[in-house]
KOLKE-392236 format. One record per residue (C-alpha): chain; residue number from 0; residue in one letter; z, x, y. Coordinates in steps of 0.02 Angstrom, whole numbers, padded with zeros to 5 digits. Each point is the difference from the previous one (the first is absolute). Last residue first. Layout:
# residues N
cadena:A num:NUM residuo:A z:Z x:X y:Y
...
END
This chain:
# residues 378
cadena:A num:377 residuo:X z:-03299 x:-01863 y:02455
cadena:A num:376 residuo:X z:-00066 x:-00178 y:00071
cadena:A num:375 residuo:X z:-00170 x:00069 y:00090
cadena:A num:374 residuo:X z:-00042 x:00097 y:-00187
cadena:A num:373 residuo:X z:00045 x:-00164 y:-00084
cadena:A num:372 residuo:X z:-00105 x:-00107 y:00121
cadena:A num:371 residuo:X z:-00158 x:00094 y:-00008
cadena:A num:370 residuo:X z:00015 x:00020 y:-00197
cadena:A num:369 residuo:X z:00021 x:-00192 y:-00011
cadena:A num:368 residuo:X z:-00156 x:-00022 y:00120
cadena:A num:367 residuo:X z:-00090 x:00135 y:-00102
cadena:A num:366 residuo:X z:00049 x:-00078 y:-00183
cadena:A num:365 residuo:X z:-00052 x:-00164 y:00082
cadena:A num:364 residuo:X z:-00175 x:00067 y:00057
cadena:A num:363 residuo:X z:-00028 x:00070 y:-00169
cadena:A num:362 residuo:X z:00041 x:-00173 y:-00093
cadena:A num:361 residuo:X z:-00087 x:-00115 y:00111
cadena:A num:360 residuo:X z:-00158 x:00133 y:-00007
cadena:A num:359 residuo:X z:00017 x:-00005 y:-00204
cadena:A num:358 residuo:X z:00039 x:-00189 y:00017
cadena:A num:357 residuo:X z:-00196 x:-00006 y:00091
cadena:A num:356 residuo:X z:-00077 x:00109 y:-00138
cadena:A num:355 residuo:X z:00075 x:-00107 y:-00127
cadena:A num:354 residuo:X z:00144 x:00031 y:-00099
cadena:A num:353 residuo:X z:00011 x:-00112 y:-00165
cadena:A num:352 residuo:X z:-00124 x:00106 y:-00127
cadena:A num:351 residuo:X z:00074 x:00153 y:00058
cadena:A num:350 residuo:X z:00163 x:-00032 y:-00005
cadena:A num:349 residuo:X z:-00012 x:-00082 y:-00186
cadena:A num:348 residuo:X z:-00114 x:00163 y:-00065
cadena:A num:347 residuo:X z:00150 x:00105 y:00073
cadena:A num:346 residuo:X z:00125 x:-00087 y:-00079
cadena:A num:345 residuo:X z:00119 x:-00111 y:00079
cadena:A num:344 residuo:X z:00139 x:-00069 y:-00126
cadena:A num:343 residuo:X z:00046 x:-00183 y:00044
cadena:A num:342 residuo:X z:00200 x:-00013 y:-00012
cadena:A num:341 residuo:X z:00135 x:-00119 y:-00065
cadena:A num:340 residuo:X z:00020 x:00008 y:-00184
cadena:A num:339 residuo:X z:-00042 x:00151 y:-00060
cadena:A num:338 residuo:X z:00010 x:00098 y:00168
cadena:A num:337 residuo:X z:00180 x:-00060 y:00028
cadena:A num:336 residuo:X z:00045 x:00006 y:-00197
cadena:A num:335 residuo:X z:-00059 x:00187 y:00022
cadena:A num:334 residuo:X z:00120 x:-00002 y:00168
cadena:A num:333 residuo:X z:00158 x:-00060 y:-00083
cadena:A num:332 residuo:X z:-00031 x:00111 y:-00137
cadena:A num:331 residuo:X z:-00004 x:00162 y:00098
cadena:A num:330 residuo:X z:00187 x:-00073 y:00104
cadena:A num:329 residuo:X z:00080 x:00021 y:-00195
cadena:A num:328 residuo:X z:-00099 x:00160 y:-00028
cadena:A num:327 residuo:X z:00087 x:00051 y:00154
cadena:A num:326 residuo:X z:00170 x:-00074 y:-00028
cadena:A num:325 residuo:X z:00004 x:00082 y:-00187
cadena:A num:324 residuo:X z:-00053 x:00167 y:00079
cadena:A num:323 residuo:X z:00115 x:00013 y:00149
cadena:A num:322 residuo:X z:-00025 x:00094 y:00157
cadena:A num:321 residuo:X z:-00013 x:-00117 y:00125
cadena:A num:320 residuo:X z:-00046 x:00013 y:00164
cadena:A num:319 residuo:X z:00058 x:-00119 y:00147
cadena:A num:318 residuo:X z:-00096 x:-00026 y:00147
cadena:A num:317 residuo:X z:00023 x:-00023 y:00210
cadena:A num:316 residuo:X z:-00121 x:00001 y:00125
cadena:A num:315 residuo:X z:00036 x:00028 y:00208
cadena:A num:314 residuo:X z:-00188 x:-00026 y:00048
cadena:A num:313 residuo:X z:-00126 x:00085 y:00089
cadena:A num:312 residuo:X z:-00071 x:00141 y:-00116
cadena:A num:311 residuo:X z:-00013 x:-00015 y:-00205
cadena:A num:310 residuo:X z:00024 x:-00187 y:00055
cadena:A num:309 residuo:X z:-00123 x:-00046 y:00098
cadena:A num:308 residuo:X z:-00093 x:00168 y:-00068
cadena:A num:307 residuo:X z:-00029 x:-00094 y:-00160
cadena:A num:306 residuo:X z:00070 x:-00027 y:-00175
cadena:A num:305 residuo:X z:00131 x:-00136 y:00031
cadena:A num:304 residuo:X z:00183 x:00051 y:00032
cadena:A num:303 residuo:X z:00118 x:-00148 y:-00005
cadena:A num:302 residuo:X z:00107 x:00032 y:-00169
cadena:A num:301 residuo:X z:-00041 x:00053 y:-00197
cadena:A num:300 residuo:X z:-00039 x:00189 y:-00084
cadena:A num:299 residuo:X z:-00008 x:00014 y:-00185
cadena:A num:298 residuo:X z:00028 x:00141 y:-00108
cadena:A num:297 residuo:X z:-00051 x:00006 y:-00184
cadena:A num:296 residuo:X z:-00135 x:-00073 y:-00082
cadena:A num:295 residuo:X z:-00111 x:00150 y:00077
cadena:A num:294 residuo:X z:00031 x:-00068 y:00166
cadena:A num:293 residuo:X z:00034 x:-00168 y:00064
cadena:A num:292 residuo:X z:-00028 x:-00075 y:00189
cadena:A num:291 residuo:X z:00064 x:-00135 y:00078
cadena:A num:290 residuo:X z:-00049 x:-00101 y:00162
cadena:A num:289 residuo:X z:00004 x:-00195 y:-00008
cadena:A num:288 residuo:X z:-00078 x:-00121 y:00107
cadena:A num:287 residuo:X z:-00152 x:-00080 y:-00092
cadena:A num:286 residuo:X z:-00051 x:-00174 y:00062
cadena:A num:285 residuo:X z:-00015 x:-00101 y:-00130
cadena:A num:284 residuo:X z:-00063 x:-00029 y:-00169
cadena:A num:283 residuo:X z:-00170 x:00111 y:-00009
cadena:A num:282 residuo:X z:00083 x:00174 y:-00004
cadena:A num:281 residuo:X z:-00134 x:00126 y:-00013
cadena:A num:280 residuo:X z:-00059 x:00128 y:-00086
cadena:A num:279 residuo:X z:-00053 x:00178 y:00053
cadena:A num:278 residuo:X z:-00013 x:00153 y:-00132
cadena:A num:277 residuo:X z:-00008 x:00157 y:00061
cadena:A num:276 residuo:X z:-00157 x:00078 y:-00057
cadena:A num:275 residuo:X z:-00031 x:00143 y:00154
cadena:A num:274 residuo:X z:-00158 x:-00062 y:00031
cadena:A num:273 residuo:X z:00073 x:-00188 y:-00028
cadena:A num:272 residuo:X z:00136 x:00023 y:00120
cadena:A num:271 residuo:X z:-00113 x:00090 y:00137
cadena:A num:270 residuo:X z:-00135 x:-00170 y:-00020
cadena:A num:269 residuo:X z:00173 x:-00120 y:00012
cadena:A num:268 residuo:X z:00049 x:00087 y:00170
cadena:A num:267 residuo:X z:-00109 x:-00115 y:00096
cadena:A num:266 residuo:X z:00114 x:-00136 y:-00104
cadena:A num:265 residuo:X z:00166 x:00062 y:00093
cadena:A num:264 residuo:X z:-00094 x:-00047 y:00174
cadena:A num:263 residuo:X z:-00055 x:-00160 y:-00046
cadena:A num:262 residuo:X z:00181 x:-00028 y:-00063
cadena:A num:261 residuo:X z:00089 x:00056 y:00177
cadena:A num:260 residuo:X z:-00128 x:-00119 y:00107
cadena:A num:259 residuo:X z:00059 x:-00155 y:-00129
cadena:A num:258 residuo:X z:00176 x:00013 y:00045
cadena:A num:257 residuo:X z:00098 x:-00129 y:-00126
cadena:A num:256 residuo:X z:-00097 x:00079 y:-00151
cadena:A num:255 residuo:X z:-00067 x:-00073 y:-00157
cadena:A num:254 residuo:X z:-00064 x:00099 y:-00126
cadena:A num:253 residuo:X z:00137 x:00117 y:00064
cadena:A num:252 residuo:X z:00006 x:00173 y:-00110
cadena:A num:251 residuo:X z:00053 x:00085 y:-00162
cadena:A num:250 residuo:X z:-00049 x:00179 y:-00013
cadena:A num:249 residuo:X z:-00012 x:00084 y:-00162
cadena:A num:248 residuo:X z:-00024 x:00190 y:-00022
cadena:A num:247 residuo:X z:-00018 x:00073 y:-00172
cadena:A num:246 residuo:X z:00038 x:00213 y:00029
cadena:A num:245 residuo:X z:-00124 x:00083 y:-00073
cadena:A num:244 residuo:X z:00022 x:00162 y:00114
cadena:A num:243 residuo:X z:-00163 x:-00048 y:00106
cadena:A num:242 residuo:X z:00076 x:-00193 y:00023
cadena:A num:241 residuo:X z:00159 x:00108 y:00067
cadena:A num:240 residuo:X z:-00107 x:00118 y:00138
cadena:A num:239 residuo:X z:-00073 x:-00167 y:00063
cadena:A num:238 residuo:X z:00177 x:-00080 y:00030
cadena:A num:237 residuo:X z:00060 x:00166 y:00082
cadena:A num:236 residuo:X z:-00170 x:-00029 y:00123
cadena:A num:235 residuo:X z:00029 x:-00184 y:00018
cadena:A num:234 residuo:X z:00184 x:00063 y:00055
cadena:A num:233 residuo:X z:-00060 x:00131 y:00126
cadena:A num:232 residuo:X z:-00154 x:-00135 y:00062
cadena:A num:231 residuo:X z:00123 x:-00138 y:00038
cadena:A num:230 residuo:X z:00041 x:-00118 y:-00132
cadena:A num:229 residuo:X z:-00094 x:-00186 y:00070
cadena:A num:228 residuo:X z:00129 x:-00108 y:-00122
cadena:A num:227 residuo:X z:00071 x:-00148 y:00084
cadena:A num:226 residuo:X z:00088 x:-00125 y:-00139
cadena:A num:225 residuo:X z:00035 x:00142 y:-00111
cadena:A num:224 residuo:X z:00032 x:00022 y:-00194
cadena:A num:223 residuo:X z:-00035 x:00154 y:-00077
cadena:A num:222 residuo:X z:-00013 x:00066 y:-00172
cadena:A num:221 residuo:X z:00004 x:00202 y:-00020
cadena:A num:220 residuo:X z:-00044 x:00065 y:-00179
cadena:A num:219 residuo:X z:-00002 x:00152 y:-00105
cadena:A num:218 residuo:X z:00055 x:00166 y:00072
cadena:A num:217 residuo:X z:00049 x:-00051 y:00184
cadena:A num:216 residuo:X z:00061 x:00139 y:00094
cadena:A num:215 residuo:X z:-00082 x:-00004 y:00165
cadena:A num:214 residuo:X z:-00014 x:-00188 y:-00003
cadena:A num:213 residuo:X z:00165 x:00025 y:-00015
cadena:A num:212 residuo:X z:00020 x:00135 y:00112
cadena:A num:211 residuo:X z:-00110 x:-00107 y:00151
cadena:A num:210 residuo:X z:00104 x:-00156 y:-00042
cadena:A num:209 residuo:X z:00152 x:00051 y:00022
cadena:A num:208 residuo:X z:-00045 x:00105 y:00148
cadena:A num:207 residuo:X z:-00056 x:-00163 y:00107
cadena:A num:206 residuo:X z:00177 x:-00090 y:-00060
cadena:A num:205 residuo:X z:00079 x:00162 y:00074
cadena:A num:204 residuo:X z:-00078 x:00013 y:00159
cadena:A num:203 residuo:X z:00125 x:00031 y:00108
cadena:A num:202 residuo:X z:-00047 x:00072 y:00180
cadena:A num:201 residuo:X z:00139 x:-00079 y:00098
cadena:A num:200 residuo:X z:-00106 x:-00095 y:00123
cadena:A num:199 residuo:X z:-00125 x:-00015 y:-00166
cadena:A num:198 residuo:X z:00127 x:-00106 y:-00100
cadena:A num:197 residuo:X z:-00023 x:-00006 y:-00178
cadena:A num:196 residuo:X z:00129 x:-00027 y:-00136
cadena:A num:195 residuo:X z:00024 x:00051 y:-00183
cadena:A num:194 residuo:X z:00172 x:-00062 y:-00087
cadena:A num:193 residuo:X z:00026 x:00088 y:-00176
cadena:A num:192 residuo:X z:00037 x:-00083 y:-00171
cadena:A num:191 residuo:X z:00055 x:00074 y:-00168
cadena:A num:190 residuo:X z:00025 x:-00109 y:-00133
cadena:A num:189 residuo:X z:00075 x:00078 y:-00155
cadena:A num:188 residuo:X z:00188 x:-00015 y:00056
cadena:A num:187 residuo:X z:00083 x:-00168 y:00003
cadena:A num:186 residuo:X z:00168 x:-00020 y:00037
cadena:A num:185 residuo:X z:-00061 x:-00055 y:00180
cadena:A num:184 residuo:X z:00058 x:00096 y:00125
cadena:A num:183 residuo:X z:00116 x:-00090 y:00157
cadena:A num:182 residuo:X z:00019 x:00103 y:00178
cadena:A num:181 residuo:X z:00128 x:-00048 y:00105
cadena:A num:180 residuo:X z:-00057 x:-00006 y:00175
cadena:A num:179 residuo:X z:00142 x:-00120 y:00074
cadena:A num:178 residuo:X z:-00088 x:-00113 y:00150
cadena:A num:177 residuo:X z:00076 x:00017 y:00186
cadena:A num:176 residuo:X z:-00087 x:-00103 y:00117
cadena:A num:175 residuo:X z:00057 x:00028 y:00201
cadena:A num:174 residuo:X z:-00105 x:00173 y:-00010
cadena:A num:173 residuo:X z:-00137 x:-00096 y:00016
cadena:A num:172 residuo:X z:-00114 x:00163 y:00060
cadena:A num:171 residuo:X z:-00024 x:00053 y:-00198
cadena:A num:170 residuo:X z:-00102 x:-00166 y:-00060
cadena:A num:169 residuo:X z:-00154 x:00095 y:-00048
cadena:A num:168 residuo:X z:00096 x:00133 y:-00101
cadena:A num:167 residuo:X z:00083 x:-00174 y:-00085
cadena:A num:166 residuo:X z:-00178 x:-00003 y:-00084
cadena:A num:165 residuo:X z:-00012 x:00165 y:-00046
cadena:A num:164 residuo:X z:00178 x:-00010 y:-00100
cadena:A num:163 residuo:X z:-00043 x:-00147 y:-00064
cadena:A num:162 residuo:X z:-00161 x:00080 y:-00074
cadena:A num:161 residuo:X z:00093 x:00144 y:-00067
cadena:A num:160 residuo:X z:00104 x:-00123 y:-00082
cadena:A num:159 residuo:X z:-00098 x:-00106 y:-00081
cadena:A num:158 residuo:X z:-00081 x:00187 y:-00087
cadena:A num:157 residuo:X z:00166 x:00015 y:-00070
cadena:A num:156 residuo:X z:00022 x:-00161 y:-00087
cadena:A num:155 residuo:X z:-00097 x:-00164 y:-00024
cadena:A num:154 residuo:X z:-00200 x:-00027 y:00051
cadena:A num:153 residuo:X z:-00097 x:-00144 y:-00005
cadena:A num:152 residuo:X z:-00179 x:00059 y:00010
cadena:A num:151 residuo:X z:-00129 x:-00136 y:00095
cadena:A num:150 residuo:X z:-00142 x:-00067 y:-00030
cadena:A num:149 residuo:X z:-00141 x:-00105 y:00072
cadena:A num:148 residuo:X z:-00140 x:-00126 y:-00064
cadena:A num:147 residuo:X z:-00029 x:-00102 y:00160
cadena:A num:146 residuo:X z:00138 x:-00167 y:-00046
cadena:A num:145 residuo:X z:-00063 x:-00164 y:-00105
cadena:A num:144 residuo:X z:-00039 x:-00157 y:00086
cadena:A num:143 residuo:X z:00099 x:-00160 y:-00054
cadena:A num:142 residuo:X z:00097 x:-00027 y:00151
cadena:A num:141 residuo:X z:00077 x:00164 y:00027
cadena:A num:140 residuo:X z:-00020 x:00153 y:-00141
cadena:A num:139 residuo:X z:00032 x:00158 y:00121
cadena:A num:138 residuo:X z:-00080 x:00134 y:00084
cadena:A num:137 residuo:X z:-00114 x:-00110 y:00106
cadena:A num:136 residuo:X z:00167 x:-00109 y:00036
cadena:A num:135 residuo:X z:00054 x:00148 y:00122
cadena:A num:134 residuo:X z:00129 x:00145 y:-00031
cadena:A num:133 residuo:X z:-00083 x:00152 y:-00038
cadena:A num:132 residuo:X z:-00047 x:00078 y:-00160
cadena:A num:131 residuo:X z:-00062 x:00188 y:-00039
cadena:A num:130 residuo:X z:00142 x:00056 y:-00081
cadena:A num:129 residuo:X z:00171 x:00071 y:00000
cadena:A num:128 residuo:X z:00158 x:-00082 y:-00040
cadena:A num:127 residuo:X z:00173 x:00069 y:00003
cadena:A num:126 residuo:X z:00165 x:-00026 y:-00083
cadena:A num:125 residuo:X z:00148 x:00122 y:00009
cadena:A num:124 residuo:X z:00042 x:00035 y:00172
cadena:A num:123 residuo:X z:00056 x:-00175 y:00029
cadena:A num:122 residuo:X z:-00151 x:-00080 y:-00001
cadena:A num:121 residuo:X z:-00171 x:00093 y:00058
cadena:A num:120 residuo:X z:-00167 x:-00093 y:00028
cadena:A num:119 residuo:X z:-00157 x:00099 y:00059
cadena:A num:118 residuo:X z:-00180 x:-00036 y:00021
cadena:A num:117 residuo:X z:-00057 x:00102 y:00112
cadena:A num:116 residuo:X z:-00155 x:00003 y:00120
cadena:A num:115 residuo:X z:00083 x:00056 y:00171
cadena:A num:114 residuo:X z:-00133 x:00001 y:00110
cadena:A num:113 residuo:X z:-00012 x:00174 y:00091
cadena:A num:112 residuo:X z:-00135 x:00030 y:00186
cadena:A num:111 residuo:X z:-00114 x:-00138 y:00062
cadena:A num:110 residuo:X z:00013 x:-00200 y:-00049
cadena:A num:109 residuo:X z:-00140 x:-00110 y:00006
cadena:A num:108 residuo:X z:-00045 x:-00195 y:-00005
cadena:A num:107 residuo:X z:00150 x:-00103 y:00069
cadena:A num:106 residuo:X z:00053 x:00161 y:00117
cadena:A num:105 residuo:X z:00074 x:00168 y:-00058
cadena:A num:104 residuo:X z:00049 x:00190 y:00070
cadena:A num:103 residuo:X z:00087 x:00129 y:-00027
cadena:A num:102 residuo:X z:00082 x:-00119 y:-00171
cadena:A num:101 residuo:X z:00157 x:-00076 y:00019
cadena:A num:100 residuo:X z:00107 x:-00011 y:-00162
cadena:A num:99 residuo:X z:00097 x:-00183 y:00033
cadena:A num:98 residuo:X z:00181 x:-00022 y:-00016
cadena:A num:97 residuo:X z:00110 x:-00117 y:-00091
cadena:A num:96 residuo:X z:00185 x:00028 y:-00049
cadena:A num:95 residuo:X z:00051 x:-00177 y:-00065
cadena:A num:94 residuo:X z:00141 x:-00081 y:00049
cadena:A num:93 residuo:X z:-00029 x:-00188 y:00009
cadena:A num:92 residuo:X z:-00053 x:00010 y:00196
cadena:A num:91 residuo:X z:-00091 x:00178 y:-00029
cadena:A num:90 residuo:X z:-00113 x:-00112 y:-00146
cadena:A num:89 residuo:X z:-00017 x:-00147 y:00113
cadena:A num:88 residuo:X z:-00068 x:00073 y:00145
cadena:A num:87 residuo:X z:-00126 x:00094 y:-00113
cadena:A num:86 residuo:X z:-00057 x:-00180 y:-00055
cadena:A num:85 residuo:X z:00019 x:-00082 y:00182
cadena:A num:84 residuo:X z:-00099 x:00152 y:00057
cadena:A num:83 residuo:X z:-00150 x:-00030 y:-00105
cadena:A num:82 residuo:X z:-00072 x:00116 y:-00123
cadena:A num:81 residuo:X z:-00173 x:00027 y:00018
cadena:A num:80 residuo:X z:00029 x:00176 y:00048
cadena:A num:79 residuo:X z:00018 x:00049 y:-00188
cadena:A num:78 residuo:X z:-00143 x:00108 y:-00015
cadena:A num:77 residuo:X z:00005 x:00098 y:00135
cadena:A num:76 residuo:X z:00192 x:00031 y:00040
cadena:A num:75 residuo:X z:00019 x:00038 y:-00147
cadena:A num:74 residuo:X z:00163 x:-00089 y:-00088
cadena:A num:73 residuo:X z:00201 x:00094 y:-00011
cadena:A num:72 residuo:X z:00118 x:-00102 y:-00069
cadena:A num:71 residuo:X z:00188 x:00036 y:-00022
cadena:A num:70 residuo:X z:00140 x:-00093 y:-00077
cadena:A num:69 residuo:X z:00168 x:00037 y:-00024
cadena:A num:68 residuo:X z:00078 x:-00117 y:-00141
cadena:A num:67 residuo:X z:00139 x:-00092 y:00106
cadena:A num:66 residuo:X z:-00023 x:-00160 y:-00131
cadena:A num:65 residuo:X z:-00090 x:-00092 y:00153
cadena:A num:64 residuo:X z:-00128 x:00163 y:00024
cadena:A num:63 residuo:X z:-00027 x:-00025 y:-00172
cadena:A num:62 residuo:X z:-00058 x:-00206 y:00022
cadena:A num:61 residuo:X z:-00089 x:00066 y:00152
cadena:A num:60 residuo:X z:-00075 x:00115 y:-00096
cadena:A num:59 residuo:X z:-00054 x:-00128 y:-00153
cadena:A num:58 residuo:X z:-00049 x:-00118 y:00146
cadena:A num:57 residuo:X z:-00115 x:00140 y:00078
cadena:A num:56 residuo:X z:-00078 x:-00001 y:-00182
cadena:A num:55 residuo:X z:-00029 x:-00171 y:00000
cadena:A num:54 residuo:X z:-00084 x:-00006 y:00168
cadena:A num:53 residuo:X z:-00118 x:00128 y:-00051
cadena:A num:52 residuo:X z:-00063 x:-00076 y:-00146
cadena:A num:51 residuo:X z:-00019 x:-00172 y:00062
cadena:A num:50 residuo:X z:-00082 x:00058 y:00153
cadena:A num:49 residuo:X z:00048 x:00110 y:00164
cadena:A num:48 residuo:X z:-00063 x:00155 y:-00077
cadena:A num:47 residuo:X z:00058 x:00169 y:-00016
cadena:A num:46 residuo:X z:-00134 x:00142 y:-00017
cadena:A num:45 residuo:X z:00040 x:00183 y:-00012
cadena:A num:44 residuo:X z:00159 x:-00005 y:-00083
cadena:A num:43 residuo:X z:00170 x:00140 y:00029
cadena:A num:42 residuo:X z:00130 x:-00118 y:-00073
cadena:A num:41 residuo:X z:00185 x:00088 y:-00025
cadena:A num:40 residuo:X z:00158 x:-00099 y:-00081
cadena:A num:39 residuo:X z:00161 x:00032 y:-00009
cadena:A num:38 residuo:X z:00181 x:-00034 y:-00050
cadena:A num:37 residuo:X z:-00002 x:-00110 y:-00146
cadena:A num:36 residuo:X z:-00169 x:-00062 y:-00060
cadena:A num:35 residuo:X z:-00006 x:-00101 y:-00132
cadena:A num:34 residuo:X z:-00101 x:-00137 y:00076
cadena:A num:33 residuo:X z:-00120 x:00107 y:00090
cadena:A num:32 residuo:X z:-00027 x:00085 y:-00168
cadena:A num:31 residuo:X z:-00045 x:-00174 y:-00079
cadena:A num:30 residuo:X z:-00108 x:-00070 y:00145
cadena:A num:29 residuo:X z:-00107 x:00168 y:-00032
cadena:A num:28 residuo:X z:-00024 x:-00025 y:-00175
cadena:A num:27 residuo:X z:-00054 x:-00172 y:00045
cadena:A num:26 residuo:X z:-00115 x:00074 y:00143
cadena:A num:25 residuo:X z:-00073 x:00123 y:-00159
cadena:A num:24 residuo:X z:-00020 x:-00132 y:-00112
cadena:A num:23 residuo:X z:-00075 x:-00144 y:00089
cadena:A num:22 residuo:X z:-00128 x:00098 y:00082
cadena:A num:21 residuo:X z:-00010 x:00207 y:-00051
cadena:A num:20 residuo:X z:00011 x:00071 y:-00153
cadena:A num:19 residuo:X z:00164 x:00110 y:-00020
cadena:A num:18 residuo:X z:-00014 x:00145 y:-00103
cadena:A num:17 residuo:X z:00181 x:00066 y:-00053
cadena:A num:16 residuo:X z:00116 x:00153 y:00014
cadena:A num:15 residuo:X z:00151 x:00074 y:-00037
cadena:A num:14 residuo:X z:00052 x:00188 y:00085
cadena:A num:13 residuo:X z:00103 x:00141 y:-00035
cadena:A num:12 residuo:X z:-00134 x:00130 y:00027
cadena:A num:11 residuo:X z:-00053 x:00028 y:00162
cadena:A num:10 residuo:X z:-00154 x:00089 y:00039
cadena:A num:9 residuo:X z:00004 x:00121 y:00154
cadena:A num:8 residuo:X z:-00097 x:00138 y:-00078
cadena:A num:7 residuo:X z:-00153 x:-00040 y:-00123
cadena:A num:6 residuo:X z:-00157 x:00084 y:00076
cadena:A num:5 residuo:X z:-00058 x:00097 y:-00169
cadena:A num:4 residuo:X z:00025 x:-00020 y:-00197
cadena:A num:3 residuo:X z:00030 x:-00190 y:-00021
cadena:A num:2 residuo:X z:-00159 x:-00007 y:00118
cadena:A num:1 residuo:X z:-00111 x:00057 y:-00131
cadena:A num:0 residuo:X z:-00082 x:00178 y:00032
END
């Protein structure tokens, strides 16, 4: 059954959209809505940096916070610790809402228990981004070097306002800010969108279930982009069941990856790809950030949730899906021009020629030190 037929309650309808590619584009896109903001704004980000890119965004919230926009930010605990107090200082000082999402547990190397993994900008009610890109010069053009290759969906309408509405949820004990909740739909009608989330302490698993029914589902093709993708063994399994239907399954992957441990591990899984003939490439530019996925030229999924039990199991995740055939095949070509242009296609007769017996060990004993970690993590 295609997915158009099964699993769609809780899209919205009125909606406008557009991909955003992350660097220069998306944090210029992002400047822009900051600047035309006029009563809120929400920022739930994993990472914020103390850099160039970082500091300019906490001037665009200051600058908000000046025109008595209400601001709030929200940053993991985790991942953003770096942050110094002068620069959080700063931010409450100027009038921006800042607070961090503790994890149980964290140190300089660790954390135990949720991360909050979003991605998630919301102005005025109306205007939202979701993606996979955090605020640090590594996701954006500085000096001359080009950004990881992210995205992120720019959304307009109803579905904007289901995610301000889950974002002020967050904020509910200041009951000294008062925001209107008025929602705004976009005159547009053929693009139906839906917000999936996971959080395990409140057993939601929606992103997860998105892709298990479309994999599920899939009738002609699923392409997938993921920075980190070890698939536990119920989605390798739905992914297996798919190449048996005919379905064409692409996966584009990091050539070159910023956690080296995590990619040895992915490539053990190379040998289960190849028996099952997904097709691996990968992206030879940059680092690789992004996680999307497209099915049967027709529905697209976009956000924070990479395919693995990180994420499928310990982490607060956020996606869009799409339901839209002309964005779809639109997002489709992006990713052929991707593998055109930009990626090395790994066949079976490549992997075999290039992996030693000694990688093949390196490989194994990463995918079981990875595997370790995720099942002592979730």
């Amino acid at each position: 059954m295609s997915p158009n037929k099964k699993h769609n309650s809780h899209y919205t309808t009125h909606n406008k959209i557009q991909l955003i590619k992350g660097g220069s584009q998306y944090f210029n896109f992002l400047k822009e809505l900051i600047e035309k903001a006029k009563h809120s704004i929400y920022i739930r980000i994993y990472i914020l940096d103390d850099d160039t890119t970082g500091r300019g965004i906490a001037d665009e919230l200051i600058k908000a916070a000046e025109r008595k926009v209400a601001v709030f930010l929200i940053a993991d605990g985790y991942a953003s610790q770096s942050l110094s107090k002068e620069f959080i200082k700063n931010l409450k000082d100027k009038g921006v809402h800042f607070k961090y999402f503790e994890p149980l547990f964290k140190s300089t190397h660790f954390y135990f228990g949720r991360r909050m993994h979003e991605k998630v900008v919301v102005v005025d009610g109306r205007y939202a981004l979701v993606g996979g890109i955090n605020f640090a010069d590594r996701y954006n053009d500085i000096d001359g070097v080009s950004a990881w290759l992210d995205y992120a969906l720019y959304v307009e309408g109803e579905a904007a306002f289901i995610l301000y509405k889950y974002c002020v949820s967050d904020w509910n004990t200041r009951k000294d800010v008062q925001l209107p909740a008025v929602p705004y739909y976009s005159e547009e009608k053929d693009c139906s969108v839906r917000i999936r989330r996971n959080d395990w302490v409140k057993g939601t698993y929606e992103v997860w279930r998105t892709y298990f029914d479309w994999f599920n589902q899939a009738e002609e093709t699923i392409t997938i982009m993921c920075s980190y993708f070890l698939p536990g063994r119920v989605l390798r399994n739905r992914l297996s069941l798919a190449a048996k239907r005919g379905v064409r399954i692409k996966v584009i992957l990091a050539g070159i990856s910023d956690v080296m441990l995590a990619k040895h591990a992915e490539r053990y899984l190379y040998t289960w790809m190849h028996k099952n003939n997904i097709e691996i490439y990968e992206y030879q530019k940059s680092v690789l950030h992004a996680k999307m996925m497209v099915v049967d030229n027709h529905f697209v999924t976009i956000g924070s949730f990479n395919v693995n039990d990180l994420s499928a199991y310990a982490s607060l995740e956020l996606n869009l899906d799409v339901r839209n055939k002309p964005f779809a095949s639109s997002v489709t070509k992006i990713m052929e021009t991707i593998i055109e242009r930009d990626c090395t296609r790994i066949t079976k007769k490549i992997f075999i020629t290039n992996t030693t017996f000694i990688k093949r060990i390196v490989q194994r004993g990463s995918y079981e030190i990875v595997r370790f970690i995720l099942n002592l993590s979730t």
